[in-house]
C-alpha positions in Angstrom: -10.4 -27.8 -16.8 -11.9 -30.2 -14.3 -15.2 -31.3 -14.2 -17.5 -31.2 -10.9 -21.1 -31.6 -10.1 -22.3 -28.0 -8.8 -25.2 -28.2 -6.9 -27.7 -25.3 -5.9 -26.5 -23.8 -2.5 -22.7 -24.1 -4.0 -19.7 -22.1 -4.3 -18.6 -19.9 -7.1 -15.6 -18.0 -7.4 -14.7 -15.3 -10.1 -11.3 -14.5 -10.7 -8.8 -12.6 -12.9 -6.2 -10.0 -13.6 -7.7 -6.8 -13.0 -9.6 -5.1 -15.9 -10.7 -9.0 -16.9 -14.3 -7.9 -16.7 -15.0 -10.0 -13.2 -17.4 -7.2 -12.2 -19.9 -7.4 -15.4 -19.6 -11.1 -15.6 -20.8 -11.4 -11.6 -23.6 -9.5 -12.2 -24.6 -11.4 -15.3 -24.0 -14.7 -13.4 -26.1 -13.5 -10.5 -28.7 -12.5 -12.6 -29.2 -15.9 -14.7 -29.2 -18.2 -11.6 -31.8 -16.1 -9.8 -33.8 -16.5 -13.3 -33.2 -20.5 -12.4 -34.6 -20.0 -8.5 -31.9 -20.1 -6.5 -30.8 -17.8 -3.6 -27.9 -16.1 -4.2 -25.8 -14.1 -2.1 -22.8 -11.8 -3.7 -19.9 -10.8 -2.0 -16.5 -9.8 -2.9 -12.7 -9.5 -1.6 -11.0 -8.0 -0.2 -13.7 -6.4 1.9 -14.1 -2.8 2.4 -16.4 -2.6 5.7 -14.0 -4.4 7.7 -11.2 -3.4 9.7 -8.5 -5.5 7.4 -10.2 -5.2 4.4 -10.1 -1.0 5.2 -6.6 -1.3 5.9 -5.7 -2.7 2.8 -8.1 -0.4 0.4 -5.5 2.4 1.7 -2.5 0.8 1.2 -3.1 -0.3 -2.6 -4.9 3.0 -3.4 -1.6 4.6 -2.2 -3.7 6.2 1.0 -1.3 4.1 3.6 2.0 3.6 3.9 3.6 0.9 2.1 4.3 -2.5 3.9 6.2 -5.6 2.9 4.8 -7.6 -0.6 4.5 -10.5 1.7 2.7 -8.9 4.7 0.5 -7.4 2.2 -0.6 -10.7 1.7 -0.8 -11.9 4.7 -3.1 -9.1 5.7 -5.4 -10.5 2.5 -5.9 -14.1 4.6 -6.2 -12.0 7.3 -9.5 -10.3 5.8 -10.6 -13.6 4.0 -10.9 -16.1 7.2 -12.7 -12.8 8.8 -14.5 -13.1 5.8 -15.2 -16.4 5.2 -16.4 -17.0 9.0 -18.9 -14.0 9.2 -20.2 -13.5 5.6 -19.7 -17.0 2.8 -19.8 -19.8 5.8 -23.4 -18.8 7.4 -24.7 -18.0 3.5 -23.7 -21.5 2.7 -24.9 -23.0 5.7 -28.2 -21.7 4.6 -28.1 -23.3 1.3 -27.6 -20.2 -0.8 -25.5 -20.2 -3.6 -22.7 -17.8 -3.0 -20.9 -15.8 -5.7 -17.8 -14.4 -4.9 -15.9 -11.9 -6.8 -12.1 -12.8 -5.7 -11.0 -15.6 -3.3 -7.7 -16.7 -2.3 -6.4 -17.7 -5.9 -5.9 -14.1 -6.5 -3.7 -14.0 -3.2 -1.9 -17.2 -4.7 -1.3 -15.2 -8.0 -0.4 -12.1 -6.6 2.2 -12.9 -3.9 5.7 -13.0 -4.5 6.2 -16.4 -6.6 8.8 -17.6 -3.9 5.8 -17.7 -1.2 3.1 -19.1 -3.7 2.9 -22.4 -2.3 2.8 -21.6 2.0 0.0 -18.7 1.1 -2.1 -21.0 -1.0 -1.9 -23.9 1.4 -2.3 -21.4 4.3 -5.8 -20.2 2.6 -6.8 -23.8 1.9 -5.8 -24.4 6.0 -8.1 -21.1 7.5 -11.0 -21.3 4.2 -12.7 -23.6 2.3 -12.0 -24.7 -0.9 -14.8 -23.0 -4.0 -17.0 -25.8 -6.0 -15.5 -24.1 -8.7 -13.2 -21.0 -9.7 -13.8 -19.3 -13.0 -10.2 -17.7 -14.4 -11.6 -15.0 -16.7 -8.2 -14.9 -19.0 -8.0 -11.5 -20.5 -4.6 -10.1 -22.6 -2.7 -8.0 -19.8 -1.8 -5.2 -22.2 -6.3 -4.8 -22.7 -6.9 -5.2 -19.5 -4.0 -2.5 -18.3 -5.7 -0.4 -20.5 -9.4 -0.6 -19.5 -8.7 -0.3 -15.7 -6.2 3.1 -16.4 -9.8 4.1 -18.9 -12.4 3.8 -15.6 -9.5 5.7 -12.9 -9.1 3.3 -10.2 -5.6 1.7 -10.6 -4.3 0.3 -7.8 -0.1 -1.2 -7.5 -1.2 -3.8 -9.0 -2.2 -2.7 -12.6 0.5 -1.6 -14.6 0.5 -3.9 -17.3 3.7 -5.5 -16.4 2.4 -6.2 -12.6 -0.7 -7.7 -14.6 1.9 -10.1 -16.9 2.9 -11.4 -13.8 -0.1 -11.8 -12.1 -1.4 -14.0 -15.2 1.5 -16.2 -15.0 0.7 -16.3 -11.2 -2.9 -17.8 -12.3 -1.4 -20.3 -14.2 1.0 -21.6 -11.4 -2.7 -21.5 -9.2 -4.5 -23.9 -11.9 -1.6 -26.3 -12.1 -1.0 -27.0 -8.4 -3.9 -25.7 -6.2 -6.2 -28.4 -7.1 -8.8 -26.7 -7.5 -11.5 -26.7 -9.7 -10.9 -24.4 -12.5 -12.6 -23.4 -15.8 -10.3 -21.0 -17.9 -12.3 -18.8 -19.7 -11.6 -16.8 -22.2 -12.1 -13.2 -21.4 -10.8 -11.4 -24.7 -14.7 -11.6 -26.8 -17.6 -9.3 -25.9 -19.3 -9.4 -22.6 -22.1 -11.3 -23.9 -19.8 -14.4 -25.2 -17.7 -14.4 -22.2 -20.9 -14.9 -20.4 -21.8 -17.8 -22.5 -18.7 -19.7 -22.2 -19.6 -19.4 -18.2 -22.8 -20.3 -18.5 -21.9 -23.6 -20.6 -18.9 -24.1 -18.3 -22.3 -24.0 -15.2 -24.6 -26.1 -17.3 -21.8 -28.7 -18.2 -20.9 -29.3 -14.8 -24.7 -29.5 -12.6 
């Protein structure tokens, strides 16, 4: 894990295989920092009120017809500069602090491993780079099994899609640099929160 001076008006990112706990986590996050004063703004990816981001709800919910792994991705950047441009750049701009749940590591970690390098340098071309990313690491085989619990799979969580994605993480933290705090996800809500909260605290 690096270490970076956040400031207020900064850049988080929440990442993770799915079923990590990202969603609980954000909301805990936001809720501590606007206890310390600051403006936050929340958002998430992919987006589901824009044309792109609609288009590819359907496909991974199975509600479109399947494209290409790699076009799939390429739809994702597509969505995040739309994204990025309309929603996180003007927040920032305005000094909030923006939360994020998903960014372009999870494209990174997704894609086929062949094309891991082109998408993540295409993202870090169209987007800017987080202040920091926080990998919430959480066993594939729990998370599988939390996400088929709730009802809302999606292609990419069957377990051994979610094995994969993990190792796709772990390519992301040793050659995007980034900054990255790996946290682990596998404890109780309330100590993965903690182990954020140091991770913010150690590094204003």
């Amino acid at each position: 894990m690096n270490k970076q001076e956040l400031k207020q008006g900064g850049f988080f990112v929440f990442e993770g295989i799915g079923g990590s706990g990202k969603d609980t986590q954000v909301e805990m996050v936001e809720r501590y920092l606007r206890e310390l004063g600051e403006r936050v703004l929340v958002t998430r990816e992919h987006t589901r009120d824009t044309p792109p981001g609609a288009l590819i709800e359907r496909i991974i919910k199975r509600n479109e017809d399947q494209i290409d792994p790699l076009a799939l991705q390429l739809l994702y950047v597509s969505d995040r500069r739309n994204h990025y441009t309309g929603v996180i750049q003007p927040a920032l701009e305005e000094g909030l602090t923006v939360v994020s749940n998903r960014y372009y590591p999870t494209t990174v970690a997704y894609c086929p491993p062949e094309w891991r390098r082109t998408i993540m340098e295409l993202n870090q071309t169209v987007v800017a780079r987080p202040d920091c990313v926080f990998i919430i690491d959480t066993d594939p085989g729990v998370a599988a099994r939390r996400v088929e619990g709730r009802g809302d799979a999606d292609i990419f969580d069957r377990e051994e899609s979610l094995r994969r994605c993990r190792r796709g993480y772990e390519w992301y933290v040793e050659n995007s640099g980034d900054q990255v705090a790996w946290i682990d996800g596998n404890g109780t809500k309330e100590q993965v929160f903690e182990l954020i909260k140091q991770e913010i605290q150690r590094r204003r």
